[in-house]
Residue, then its C-alpha position, 0 to 999 in steps of 0.5 A: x105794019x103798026x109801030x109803036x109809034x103809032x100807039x102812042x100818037x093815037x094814046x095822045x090823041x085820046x090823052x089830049x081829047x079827054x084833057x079837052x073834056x076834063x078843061x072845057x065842059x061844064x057837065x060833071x058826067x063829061x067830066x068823068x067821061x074825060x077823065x076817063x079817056x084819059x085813063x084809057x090813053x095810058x092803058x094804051x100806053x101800058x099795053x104798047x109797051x107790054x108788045x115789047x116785053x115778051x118775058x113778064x108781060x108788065x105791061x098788059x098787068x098794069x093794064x088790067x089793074x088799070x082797068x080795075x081802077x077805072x071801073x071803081x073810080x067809075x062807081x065811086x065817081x058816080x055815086x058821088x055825081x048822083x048824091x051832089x044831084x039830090x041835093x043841089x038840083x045840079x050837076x053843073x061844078x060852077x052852081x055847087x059852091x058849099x057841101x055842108x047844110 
């Protein structure tokens, strides 16, 4: 039988690896694919939860509005990403030191 334990300790396993991601990568792709892990992790949390609330079902809604945000955040992440790309030739955080001409 699968716990509510152990939804939690695999949302902290996957919390954790996309901290790693955000903390230690220099690639501004796998920094949002950190952040997006991380995302992932607490709408993980949201529908372990939600198990348990078999009246207004909360926890599966925060989810899908979770969702949501994750692919705007996504798009927006993106474009932001390919737009610094144009005009520094780089993705890497470390090379893009002014955003002015």
């Amino acid at each position: 039988m699968i716990t509510l334990t152990h939804f939690l300790v695999v949302s902290a396993c996957i919390f954790c690896i996309g901290l790693y991601a955000v903390l230690a990568k220099r690639n501004a792709i796998m920094i949002l694919v950190g952040i997006e892990l991380m995302i992932n992790a607490a709408i993980l949390n949201f529908v372990a939860f939600g198990k348990y609330d078999k009246l207004n079902y909360g926890g599966q809604v925060f989810a899908l509005f979770a969702i949501v945000l994750a692919a705007a955040a996504v798009a927006v992440g993106l474009a932001l990403i390919l737009n610094v790309y144009r005009h520094f030739k780089t993705i890497n955080p470390e090379h893009i030191h002014e955003l002015k001409d």
